[in-house]
FINULUM-70554 format. One record per residue: residue number from 1; y, x, z of N, C-alpha, C, O in turn; residue in three letters. Coordinates in steps of 0.05 Angstrom, whole numbers, plus 5000, padded with zeros to 4 digits. Last residue first. Layout:
BEGIN
[r NUM [Y X Z] [Y X Z] [Y X Z] [Y X Z] 'ALA']
...
//
This chain:
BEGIN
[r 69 [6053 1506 1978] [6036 1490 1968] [6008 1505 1974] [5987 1495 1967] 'UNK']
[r 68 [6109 1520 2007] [6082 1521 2021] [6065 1503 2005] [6060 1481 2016] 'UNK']
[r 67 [6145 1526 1970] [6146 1511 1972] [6113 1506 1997] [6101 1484 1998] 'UNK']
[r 66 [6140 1596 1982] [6165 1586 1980] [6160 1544 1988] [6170 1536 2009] 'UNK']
[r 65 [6088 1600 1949] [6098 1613 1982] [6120 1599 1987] [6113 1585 2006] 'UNK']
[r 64 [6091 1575 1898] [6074 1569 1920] [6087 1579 1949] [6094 1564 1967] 'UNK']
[r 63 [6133 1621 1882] [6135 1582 1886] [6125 1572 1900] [6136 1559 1918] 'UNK']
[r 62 [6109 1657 1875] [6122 1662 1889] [6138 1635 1896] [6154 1632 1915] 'UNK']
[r 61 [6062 1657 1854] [6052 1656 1879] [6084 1654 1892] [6086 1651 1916] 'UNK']
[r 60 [6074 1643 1799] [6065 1610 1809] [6059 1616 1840] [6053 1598 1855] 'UNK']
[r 59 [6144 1677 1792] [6115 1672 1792] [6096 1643 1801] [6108 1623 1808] 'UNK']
[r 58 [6196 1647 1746] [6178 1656 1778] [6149 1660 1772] [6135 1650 1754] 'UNK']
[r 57 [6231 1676 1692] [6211 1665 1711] [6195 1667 1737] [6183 1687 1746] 'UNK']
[r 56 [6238 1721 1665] [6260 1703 1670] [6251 1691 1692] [6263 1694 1713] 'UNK']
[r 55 [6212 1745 1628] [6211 1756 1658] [6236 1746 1674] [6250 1759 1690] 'UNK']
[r 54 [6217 1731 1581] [6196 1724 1591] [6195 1733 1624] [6177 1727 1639] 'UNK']
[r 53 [6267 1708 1548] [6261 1718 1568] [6243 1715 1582] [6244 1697 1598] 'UNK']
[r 52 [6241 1689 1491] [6266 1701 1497] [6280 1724 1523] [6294 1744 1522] 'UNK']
[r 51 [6204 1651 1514] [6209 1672 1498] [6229 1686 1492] [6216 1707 1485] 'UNK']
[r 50 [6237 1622 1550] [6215 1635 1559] [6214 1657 1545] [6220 1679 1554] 'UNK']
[r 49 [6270 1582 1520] [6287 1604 1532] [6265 1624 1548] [6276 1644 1558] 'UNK']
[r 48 [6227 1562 1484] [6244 1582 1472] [6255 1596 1486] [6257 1620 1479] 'UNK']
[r 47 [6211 1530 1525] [6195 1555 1512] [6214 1571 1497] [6214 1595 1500] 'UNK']
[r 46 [6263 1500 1529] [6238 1512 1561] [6220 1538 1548] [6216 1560 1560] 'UNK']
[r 45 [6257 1467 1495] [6277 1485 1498] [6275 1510 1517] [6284 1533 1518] 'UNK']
[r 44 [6210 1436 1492] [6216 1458 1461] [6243 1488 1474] [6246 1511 1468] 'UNK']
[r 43 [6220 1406 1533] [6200 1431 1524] [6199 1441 1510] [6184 1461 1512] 'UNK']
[r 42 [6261 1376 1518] [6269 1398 1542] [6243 1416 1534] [6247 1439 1529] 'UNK']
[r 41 [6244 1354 1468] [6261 1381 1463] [6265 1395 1486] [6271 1418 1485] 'UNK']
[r 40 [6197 1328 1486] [6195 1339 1477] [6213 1363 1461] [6205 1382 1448] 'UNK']
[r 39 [6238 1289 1524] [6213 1305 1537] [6203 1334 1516] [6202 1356 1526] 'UNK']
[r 38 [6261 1263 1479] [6274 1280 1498] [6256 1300 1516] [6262 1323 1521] 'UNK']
[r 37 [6214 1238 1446] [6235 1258 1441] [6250 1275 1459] [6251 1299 1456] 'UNK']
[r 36 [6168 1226 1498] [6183 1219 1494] [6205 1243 1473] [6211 1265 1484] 'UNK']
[r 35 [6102 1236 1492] [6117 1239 1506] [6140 1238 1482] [6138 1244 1459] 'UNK']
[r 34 [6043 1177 1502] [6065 1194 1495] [6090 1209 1498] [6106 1195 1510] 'UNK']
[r 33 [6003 1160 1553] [6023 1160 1539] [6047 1176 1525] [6066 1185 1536] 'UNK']
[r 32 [5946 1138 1583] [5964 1163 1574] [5989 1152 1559] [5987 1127 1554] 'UNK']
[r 31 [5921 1104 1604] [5941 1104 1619] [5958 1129 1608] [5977 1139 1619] 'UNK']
[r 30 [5881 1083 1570] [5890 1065 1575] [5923 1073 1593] [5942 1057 1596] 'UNK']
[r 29 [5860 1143 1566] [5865 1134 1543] [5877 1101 1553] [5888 1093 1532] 'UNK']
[r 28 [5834 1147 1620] [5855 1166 1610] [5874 1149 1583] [5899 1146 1584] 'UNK']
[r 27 [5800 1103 1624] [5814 1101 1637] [5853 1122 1630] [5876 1117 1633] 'UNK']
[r 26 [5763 1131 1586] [5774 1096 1583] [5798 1101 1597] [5818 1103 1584] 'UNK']
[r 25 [5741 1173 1617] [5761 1176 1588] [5774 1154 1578] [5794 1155 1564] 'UNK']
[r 24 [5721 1157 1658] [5745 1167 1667] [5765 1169 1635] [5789 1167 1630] 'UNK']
[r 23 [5676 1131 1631] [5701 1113 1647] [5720 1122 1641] [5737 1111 1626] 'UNK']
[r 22 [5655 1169 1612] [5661 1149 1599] [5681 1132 1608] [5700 1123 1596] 'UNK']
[r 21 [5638 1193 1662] [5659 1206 1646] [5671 1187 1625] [5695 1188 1621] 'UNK']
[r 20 [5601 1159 1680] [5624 1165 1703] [5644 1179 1676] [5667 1170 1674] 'UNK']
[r 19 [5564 1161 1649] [5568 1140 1653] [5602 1146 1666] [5622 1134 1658] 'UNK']
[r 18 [5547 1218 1662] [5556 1212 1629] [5577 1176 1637] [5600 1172 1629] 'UNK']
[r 17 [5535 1211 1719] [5545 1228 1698] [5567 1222 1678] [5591 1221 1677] 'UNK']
[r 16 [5487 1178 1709] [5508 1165 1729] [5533 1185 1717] [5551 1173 1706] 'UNK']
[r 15 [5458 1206 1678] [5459 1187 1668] [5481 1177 1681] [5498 1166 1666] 'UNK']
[r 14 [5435 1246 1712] [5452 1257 1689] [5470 1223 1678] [5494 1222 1672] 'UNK']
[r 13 [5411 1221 1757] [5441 1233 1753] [5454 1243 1728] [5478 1247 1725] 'UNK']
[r 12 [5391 1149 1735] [5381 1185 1745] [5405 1198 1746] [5424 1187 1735] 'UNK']
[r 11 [5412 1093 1754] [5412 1110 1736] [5408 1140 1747] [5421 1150 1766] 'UNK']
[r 10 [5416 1051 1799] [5378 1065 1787] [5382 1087 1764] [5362 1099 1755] 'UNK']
[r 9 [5469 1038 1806] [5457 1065 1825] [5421 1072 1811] [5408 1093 1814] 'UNK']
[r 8 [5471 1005 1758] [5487 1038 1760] [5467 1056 1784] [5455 1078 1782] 'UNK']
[r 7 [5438 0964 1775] [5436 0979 1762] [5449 1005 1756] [5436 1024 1750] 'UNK']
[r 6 [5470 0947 1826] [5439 0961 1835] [5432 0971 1816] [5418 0990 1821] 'UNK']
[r 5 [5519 0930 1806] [5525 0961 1823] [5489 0964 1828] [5482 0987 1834] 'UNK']
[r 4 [5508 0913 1746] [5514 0903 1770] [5504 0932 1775] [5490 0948 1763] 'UNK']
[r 3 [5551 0893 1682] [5532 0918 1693] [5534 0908 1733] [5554 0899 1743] 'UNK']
[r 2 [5555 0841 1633] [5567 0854 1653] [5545 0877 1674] [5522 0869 1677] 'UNK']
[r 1 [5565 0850 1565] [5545 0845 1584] [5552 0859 1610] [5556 0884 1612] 'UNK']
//
């Protein structure tokens, strides 16, 4: 049953809300996708060398400054 835009806008806000999240989770679930074996050993490999060396790493302010984000 198709929904027209004067009924969405009569919805109270909680309702516009819930309505809006429903989407966004449709929308997540239509565009997610799995990650790939290879994706998942550079990240397997990424934590291990973390653990290992945890003070190996930048900070997130010292990237930020650096890349002006």
């Amino acid at each position: 049953m198709p929904v027209t835009l004067e009924q969405i806008e009569s919805l109270d806000t909680d309702e516009k809300i819930q309505l809006a999240e429903k989407l966004w989770q449709s929308i997540e679930a239509e565009r997610s996708q799995p990650m790939t074996d290879t994706q998942k050993a550079l990240l397997e490999k990424r934590l291990n060398e973390h653990k290992l060396n945890p003070l190996s790493g930048k900070s997130w302010s010292t990237i930020k400054n650096k890349y002006s984000v």
